[in-house]
N, C-alpha and C positions, 0 to 999 in steps of 0.2 A: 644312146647317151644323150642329155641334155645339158646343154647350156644355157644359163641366160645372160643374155646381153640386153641392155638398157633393158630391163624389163619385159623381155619380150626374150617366149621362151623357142631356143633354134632348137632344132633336133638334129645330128651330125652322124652320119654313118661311120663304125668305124668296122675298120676290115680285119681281120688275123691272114698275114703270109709272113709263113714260114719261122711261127713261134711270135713272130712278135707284131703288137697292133698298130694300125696306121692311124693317126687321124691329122686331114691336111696334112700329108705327108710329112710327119713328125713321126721317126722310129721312136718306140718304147720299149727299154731292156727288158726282160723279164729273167727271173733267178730261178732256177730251177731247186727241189729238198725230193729224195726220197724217203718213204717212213717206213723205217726197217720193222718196227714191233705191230703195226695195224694196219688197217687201210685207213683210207680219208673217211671222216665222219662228226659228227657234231659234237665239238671240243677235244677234238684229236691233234688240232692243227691251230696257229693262229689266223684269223679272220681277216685281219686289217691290209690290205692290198692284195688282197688272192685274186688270182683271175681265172684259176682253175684247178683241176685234176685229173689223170687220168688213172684208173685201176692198172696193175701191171701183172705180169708173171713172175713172182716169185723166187722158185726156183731159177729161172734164167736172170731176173737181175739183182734181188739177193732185195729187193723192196715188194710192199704190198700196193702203194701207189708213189707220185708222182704228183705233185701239188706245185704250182707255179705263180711268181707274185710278181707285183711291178715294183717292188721295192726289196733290198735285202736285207735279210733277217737279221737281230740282234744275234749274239753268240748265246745270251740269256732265252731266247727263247728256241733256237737251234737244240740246245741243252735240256730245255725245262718240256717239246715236247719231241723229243728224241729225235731229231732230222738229220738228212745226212746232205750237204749241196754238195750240188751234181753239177757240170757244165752242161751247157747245151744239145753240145753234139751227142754224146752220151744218153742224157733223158731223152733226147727222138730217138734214140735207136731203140731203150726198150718199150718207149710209148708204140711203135713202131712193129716191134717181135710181137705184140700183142694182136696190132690188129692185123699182121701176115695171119695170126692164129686161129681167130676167130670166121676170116676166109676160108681153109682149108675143109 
């Protein structure tokens, strides 16, 4: 991540625990959408604050992925590309069933 300050450009590590990003210890929410009809892909989802996604198991959580923003969504675009919000605890736990899975 870059900032610039007076003209002069910092570079500022930011960290992820436990879902959400640190920078100079400022928490940032993040909102969790699963997408019940696709997975994540190019024009599947909207762009503007995404900071992720993760593919999920299907069957067990009734999503293809798991897409995650720092902002929350309009209902107009919840609507327009079919999402469902999830609370937190819930998306780790199937972000979570996956990669128990992929251990096994």
């Amino acid at each position: 991540m870059s900032w610039n300050v007076n003209n002069k450009l910092i570079v500022k590590k930011k960290e992820q625990q436990n879902g959400c990003f640190f920078i100079k210890g400022v928490k940032t929410m993040l909102y969790y959408y699963g997408m019940r009809y696709r997975g994540c892909s190019i024009g599947t989802q909207p762009i503007m604050g995404m900071m992720g996604f993760q593919d999920v198991d299907k069957e067990t959580s009734g999503y293809y992925s798991i897409v995650y923003y720092k902002r929350s969504l309009s209902n107009d675009e919840i609507r327009d590309y079919e999402l469902t919000p999830i609370d937190e605890q819930k998306a780790k736990e199937y972000m979570s069933i996956l990669q128990e899975q992929e251990f096994e």
